[in-house]
C-alpha positions as CSV (number, residue, x, y, z in Angstrom):
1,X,0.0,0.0,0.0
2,X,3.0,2.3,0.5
3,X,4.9,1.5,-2.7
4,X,0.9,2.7,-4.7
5,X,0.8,6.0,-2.7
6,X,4.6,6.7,-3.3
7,X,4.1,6.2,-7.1
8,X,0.6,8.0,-7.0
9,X,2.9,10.6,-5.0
10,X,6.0,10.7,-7.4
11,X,3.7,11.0,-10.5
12,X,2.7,14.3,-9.4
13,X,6.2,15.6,-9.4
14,X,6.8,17.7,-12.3
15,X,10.6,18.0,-12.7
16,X,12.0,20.8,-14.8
17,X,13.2,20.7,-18.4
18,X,17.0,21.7,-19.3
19,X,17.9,25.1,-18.5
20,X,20.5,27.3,-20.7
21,X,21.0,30.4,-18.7
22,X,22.4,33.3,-19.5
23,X,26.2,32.7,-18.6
24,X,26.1,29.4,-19.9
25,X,25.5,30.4,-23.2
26,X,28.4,32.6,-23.5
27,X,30.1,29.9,-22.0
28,X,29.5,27.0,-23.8
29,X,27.9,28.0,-27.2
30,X,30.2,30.7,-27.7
31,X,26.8,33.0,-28.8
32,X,28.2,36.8,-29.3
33,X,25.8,39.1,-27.0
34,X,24.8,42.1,-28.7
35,X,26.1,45.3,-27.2
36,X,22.0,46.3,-26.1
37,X,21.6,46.9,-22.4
38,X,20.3,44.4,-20.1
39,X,16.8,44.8,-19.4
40,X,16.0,42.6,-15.8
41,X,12.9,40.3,-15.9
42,X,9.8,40.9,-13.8
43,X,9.9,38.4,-11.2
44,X,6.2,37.7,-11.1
45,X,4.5,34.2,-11.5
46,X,2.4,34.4,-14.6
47,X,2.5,32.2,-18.1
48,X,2.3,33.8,-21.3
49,X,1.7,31.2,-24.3
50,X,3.0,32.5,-28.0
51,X,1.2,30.5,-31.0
52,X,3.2,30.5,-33.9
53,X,3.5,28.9,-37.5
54,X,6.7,27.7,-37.7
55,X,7.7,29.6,-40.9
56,X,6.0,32.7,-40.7
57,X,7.7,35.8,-40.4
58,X,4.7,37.1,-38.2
59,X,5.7,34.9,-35.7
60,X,9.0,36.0,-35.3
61,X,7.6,39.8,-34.8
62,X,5.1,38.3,-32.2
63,X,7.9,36.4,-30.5
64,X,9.7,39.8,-30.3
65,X,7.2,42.0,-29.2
66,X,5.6,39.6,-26.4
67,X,8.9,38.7,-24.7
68,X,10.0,43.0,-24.8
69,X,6.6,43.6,-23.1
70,X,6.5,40.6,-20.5
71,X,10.2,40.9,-19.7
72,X,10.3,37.2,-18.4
73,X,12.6,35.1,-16.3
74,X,12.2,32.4,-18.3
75,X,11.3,31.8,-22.1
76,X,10.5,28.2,-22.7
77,X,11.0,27.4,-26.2
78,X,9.2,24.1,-28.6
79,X,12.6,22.2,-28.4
80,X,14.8,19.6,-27.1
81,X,18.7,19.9,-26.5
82,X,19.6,18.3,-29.6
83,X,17.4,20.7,-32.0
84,X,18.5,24.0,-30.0
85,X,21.9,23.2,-30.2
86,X,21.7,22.4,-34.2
87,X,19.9,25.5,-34.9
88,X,22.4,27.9,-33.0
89,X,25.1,26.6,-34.5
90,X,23.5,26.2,-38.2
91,X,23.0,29.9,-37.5
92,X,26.2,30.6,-36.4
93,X,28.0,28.3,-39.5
94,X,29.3,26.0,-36.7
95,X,30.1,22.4,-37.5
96,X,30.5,19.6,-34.8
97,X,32.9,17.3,-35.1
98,X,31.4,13.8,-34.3
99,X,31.9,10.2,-34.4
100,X,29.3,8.9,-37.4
101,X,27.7,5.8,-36.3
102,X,26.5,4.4,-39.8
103,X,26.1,0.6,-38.2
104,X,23.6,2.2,-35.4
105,X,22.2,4.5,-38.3
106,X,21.6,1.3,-40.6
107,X,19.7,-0.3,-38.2
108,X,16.0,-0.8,-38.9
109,X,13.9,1.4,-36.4
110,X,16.8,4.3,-37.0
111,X,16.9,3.8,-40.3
112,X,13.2,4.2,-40.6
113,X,13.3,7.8,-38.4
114,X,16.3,9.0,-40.6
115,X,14.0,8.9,-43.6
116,X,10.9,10.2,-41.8
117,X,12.8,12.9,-40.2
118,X,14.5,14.0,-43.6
119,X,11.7,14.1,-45.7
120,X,9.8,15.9,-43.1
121,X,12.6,18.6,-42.9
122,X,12.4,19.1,-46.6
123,X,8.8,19.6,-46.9
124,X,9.1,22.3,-44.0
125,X,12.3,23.7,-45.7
126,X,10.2,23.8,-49.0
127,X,7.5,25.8,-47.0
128,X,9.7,28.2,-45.9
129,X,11.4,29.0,-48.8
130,X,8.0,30.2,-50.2
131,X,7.1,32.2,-47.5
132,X,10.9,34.0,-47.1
133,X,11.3,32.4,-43.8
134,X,13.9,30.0,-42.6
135,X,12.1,27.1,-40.4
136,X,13.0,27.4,-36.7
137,X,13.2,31.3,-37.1
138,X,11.2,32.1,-34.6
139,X,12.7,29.7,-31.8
140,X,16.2,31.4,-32.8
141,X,14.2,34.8,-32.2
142,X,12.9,33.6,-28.6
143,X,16.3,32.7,-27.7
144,X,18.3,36.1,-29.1
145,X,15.6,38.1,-27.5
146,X,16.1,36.0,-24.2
147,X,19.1,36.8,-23.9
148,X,18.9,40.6,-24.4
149,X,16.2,40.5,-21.1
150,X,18.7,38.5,-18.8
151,X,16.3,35.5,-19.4
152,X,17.0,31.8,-18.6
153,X,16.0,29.8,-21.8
154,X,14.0,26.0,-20.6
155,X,13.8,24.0,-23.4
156,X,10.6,22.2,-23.2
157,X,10.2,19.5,-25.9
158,X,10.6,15.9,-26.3
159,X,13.9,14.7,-28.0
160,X,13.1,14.4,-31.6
161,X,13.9,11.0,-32.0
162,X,11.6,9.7,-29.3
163,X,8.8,11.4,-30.9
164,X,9.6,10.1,-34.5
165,X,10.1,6.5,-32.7
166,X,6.8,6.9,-30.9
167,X,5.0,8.0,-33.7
168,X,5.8,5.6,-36.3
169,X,5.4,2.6,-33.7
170,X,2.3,4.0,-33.0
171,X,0.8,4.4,-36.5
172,X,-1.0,1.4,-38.2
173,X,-0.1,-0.5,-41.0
174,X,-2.3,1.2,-43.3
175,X,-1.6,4.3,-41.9
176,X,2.1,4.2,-42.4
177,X,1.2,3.6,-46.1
178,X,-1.0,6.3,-46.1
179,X,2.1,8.5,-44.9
180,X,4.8,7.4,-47.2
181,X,2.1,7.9,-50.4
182,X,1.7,11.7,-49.1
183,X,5.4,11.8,-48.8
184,X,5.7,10.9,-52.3
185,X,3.3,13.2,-53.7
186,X,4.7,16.2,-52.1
187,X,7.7,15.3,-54.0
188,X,6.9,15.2,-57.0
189,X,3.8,17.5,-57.3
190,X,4.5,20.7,-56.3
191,X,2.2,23.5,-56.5
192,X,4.1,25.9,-57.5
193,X,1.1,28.1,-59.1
194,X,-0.7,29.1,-55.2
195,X,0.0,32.7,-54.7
196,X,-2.1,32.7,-51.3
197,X,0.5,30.1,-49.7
198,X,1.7,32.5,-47.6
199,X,-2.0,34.0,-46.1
200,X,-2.6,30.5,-45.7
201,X,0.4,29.5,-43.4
202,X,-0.7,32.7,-40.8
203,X,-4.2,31.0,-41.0
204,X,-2.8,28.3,-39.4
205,X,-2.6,30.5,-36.2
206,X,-6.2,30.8,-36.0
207,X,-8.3,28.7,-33.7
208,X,-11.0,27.5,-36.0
209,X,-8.6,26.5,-39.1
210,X,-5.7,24.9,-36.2
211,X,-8.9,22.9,-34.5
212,X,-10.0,22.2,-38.2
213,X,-6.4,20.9,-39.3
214,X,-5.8,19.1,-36.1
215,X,-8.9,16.9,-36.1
216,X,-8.3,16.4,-40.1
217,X,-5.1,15.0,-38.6
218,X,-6.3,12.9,-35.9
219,X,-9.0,11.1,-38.0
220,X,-6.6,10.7,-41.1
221,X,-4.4,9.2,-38.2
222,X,-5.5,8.3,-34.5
223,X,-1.6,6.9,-33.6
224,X,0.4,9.7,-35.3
225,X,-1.6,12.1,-33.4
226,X,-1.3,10.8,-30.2
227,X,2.4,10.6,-30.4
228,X,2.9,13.5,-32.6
229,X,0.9,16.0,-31.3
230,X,-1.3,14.5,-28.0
231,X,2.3,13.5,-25.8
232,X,4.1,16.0,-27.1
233,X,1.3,18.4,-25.3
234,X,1.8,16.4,-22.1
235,X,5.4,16.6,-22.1
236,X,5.2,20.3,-22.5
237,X,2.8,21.2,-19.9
238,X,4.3,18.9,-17.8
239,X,7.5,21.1,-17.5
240,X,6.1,24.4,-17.9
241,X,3.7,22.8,-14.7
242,X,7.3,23.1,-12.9
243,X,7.6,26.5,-14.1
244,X,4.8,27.6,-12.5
245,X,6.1,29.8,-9.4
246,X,8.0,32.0,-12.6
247,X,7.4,34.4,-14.9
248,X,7.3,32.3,-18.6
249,X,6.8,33.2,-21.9
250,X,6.2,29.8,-23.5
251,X,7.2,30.2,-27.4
252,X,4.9,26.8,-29.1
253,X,3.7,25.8,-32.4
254,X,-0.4,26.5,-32.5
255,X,-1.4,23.8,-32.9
256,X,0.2,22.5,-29.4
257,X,-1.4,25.8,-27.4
258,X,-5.2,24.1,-26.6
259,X,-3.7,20.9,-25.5
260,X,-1.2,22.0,-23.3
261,X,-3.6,24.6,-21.6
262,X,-5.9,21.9,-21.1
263,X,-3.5,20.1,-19.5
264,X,-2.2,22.9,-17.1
265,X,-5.5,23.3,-16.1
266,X,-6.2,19.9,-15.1
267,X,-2.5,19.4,-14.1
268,X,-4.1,15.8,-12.7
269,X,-4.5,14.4,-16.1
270,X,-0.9,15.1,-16.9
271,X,1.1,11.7,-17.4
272,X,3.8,10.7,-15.6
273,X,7.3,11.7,-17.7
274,X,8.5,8.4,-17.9
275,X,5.3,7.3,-19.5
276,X,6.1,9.8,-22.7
277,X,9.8,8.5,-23.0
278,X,9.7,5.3,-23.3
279,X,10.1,3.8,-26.3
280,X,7.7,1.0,-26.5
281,X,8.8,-2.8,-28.9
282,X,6.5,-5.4,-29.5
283,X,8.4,-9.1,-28.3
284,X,5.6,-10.8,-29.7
285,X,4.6,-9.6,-33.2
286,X,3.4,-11.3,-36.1
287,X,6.7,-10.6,-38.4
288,X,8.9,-10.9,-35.6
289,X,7.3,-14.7,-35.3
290,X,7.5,-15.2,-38.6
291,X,11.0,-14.3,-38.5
292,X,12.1,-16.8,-36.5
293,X,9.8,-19.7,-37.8
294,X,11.5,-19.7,-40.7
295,X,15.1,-20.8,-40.1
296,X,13.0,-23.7,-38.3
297,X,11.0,-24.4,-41.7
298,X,14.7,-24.2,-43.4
299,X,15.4,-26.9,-40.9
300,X,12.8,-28.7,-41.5
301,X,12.3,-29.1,-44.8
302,X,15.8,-29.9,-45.9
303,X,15.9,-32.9,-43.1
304,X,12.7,-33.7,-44.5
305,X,13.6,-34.0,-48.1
306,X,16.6,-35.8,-47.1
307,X,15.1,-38.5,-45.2
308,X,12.7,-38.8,-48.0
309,X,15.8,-39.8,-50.5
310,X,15.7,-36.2,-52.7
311,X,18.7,-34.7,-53.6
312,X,18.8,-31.8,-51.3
313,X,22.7,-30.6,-52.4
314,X,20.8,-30.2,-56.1
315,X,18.5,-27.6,-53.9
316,X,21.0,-26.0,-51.0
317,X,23.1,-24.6,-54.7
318,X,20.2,-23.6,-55.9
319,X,19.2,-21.6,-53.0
320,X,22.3,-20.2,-52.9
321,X,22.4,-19.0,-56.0
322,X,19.1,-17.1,-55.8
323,X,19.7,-15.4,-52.9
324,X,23.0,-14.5,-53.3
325,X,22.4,-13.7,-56.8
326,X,19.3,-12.0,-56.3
327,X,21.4,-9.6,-53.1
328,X,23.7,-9.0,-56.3
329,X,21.5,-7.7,-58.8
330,X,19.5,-6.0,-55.9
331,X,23.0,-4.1,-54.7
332,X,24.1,-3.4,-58.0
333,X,20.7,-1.8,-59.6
334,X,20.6,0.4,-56.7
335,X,23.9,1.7,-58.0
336,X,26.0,0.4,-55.1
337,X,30.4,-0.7,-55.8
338,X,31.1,-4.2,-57.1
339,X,32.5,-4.5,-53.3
340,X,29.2,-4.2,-51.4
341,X,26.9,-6.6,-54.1
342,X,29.3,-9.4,-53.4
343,X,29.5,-8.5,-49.8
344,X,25.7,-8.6,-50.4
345,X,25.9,-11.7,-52.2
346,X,28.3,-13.4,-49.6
347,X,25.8,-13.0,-47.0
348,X,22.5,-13.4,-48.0
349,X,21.9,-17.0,-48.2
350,X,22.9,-16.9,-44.3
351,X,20.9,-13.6,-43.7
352,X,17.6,-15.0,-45.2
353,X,17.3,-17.9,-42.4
354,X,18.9,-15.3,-39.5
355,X,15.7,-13.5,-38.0
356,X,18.5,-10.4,-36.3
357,X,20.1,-9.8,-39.9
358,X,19.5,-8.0,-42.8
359,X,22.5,-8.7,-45.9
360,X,21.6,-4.9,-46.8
361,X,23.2,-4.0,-43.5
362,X,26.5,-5.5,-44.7
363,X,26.3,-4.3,-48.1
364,X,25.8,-0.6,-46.9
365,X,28.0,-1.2,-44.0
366,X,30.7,-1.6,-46.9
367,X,29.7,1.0,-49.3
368,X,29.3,3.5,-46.4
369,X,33.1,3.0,-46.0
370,X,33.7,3.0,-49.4
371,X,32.4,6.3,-49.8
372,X,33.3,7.9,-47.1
373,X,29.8,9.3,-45.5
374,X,29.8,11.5,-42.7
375,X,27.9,13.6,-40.5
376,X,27.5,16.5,-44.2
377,X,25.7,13.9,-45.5
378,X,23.0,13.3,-42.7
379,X,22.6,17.3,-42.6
380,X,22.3,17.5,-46.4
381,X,19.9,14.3,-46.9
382,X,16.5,16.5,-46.3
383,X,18.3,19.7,-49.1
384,X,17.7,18.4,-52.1
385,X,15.8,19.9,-55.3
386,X,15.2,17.1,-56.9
387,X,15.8,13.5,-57.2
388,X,19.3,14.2,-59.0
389,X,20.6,16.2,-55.7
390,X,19.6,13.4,-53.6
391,X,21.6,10.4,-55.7
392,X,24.5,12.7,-55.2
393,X,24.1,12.9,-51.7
394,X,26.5,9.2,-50.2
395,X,24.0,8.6,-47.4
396,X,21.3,8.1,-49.6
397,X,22.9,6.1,-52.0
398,X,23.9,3.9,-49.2
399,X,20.5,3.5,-47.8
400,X,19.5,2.5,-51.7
401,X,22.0,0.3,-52.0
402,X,20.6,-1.4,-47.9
403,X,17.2,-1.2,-49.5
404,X,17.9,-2.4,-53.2
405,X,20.4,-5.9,-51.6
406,X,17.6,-6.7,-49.1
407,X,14.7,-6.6,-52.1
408,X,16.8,-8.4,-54.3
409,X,17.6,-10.8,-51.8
410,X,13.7,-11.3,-50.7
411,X,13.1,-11.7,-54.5
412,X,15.4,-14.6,-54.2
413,X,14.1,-16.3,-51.5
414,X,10.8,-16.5,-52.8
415,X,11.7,-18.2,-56.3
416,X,13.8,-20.2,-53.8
417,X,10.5,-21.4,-52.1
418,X,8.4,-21.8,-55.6
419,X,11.2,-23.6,-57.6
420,X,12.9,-25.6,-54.0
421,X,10.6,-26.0,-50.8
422,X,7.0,-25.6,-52.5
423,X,8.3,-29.1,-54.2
424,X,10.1,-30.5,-51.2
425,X,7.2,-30.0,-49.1
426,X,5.1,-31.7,-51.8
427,X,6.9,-34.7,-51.1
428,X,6.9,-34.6,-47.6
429,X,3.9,-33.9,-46.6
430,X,2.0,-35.5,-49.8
431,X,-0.2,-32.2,-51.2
């Protein structure tokens, strides 16, 4: 009974979200402080919530002009660590030297997000450029403005990869399809002919179009929302909910103001932090059973077949040579070096019955090397024009060449089964 009221208890503890003050900026970022005098923050409770459109100029005046007037002590921004940091020093023509992980990158769930995330930071790219204004603009504003009033800067979003994770776990099949087609299309047709984009981005701030566009949203997709838009509300009020006993200026996209509000003012239905972190894997899914039931049905069949009298050698080669072969033409169409198709090649046939591997992973592992892809080319995979920029960009010709050796390599299989096991098990089993 103790451990329940101590959880109950600790639930209700609304820890703060990572501070940059003053002094630490100058410190650690190495931001220039403009040669304005400091004005000193009101120190008086009180929450002031700016709804902006994330690339529209208007914000960034609104941004301004609310944090001169309020003169807070803290101005929480729509951003984790990782995004802050990228934007000041994008804006600032800084690059970090960092270790590139490309084997933790190539990975499945990662991989996925890394795709997501680009083509999502193109489309917004895209939307600013029409509009005159860079994406992130105003959250750059908050911060310079911040600074000028001696404010402490609390950075109140979920990391960006959690959310991305959260999301595309939480989308259905169907719904992940859905996604990727509206990816597509925003691709490759653009309307480049709509004059009133720009009146129609500062729409976007108003109540009845954000409530129209957000319930469009949630019915188009129920688990997108939630993680997307729904958590990301929670997370937020849950740390400005520490804030409280300050004076804030709370710098969020518009679409996230009604839901957090609704949560500070019902500060009981705010989840528990850990509860929006965590990033939640199926042990027991359909795939991941088929995955492992199928080294057994290699297992089986082949014993099987042997016991029966066939001539399984006859059928190991020729399983071999259509997965390997088909990992070779896969790798090779997708424009990958001789070096990673045979790599490909190599490993498919063991690939196929392993349920944990993937011969793309070795063929890109390889051509990543061979090309020598870096942390430019993750920065540069969501700035491309057209499909021509992108094939020159070495990230995404290695996660081609993962996607064309793994499809080449499925190919194979499956004549495998039609021309080997569909006869085996014919004989086996007697249908």
């Amino acid at each position: 009974m103790d451990n329940e009221e101590n959880n109950t208890e600790s639930d209700r503890i609304f820890t703060k979200p990572p501070i940059i003050r003053f002094s630490h900026i100058q410190q650690n970022i190495q931001e220039e402080t403009d040669e304005t005098e400091i004005i000193q923050p009101i120190s008086k409770s009180s929450l002031e919530i700016v709804a902006t459109a994330h690339i529209s100029d208007k914000s960034v005046e609104s941004v301004r002009k609310t944090i001169y007037e309020k003169k807070p002590e803290i101005v929480a921004i729509e951003l984790d660590l990782g995004r802050y940091q990228g934007l000041v020093d994008e804006s600032r023509g800084i690059k970090r030297e960092e270790k590139f992980d490309l084997k933790s990158l190539l990975k499945s769930s990662n991989l996925t997000v890394t795709i997501v995330s680009a083509f999502l930071s193109h489309m917004q790219k895209k939307m600013g450029e029409e509009v005159g204004v860079k994406p992130g603009s105003e959250m750059l504003e908050a911060s310079k403005i911040a600074r000028e009033v001696n404010a402490d800067i609390a950075l109140i979003d979920r990391n960006i990869q959690t959310t991305l994770k959260r999301t595309i776990s939480g989308m259905s099949l169907k719904e992940k399809l859905s996604f990727v087609w509206d990816l597509i299309k925003s691709f490759i047709f653009s309307d480049d002919e709509d004059e009133s984009f720009k009146e129609e981005v500062e729409q976007l701030k108003q109540e009845d179009t954000i409530k129209e566009v957000m319930d469009f949203f949630k019915e188009a997709s129920p688990g997108g929302y939630n993680a997307l838009v729904h958590e990301r509300d929670a997370y937020m009020a849950h740390h400005l909910k520490s804030l409280e006993d300050k004076n804030v200026v709370a710098v969020v996209g518009a679409g996230h103001k009604n839901g957090i509000t609704t949560y500070l003012n019902n500060p009981d239905t705010i989840p528990p932090i850990d509860s929006l972190t965590q990033i939640k894997e199926s042990r027991f899914s359909i795939i991941q059973i088929i995955l492992y039931l199928i080294p057994i049905l290699f297992i089986v069949v082949f014993v099987g077949a042997y016991i029966q009298g066939l001539n399984i050698g006859e059928g190991i080669i020729t399983y071999l040579i259509f997965a390997g072969g088909g990992a070779l033409i896969g790798s090779l169409l997708s424009g990958s070096k001789i070096q990673s198709a045979l790599v490909g090649m190599v490993v498919a046939p063991v690939t196929v019955i392993h349920p944990l591997l993937a011969a793309g992973w070795f063929s890109g592992l390889v051509e990543g090397k061979l090309r020598k892809v870096g942390f430019d080319d993750l920065a540069e995979l969501a700035d491309f024009e057209s499909f021509k920029d992108l094939w020159h960009n070495k990230l995404f010709r290695v996660i081609l060449v993962v996607l064309g050796t793994n499809i080449g390599c499925t190919i194979g299989f499956l004549i495998t089964l039609n021309n080997v096991f569909v006869p085996y098990i014919h004989v086996i089993f007697g249908i």
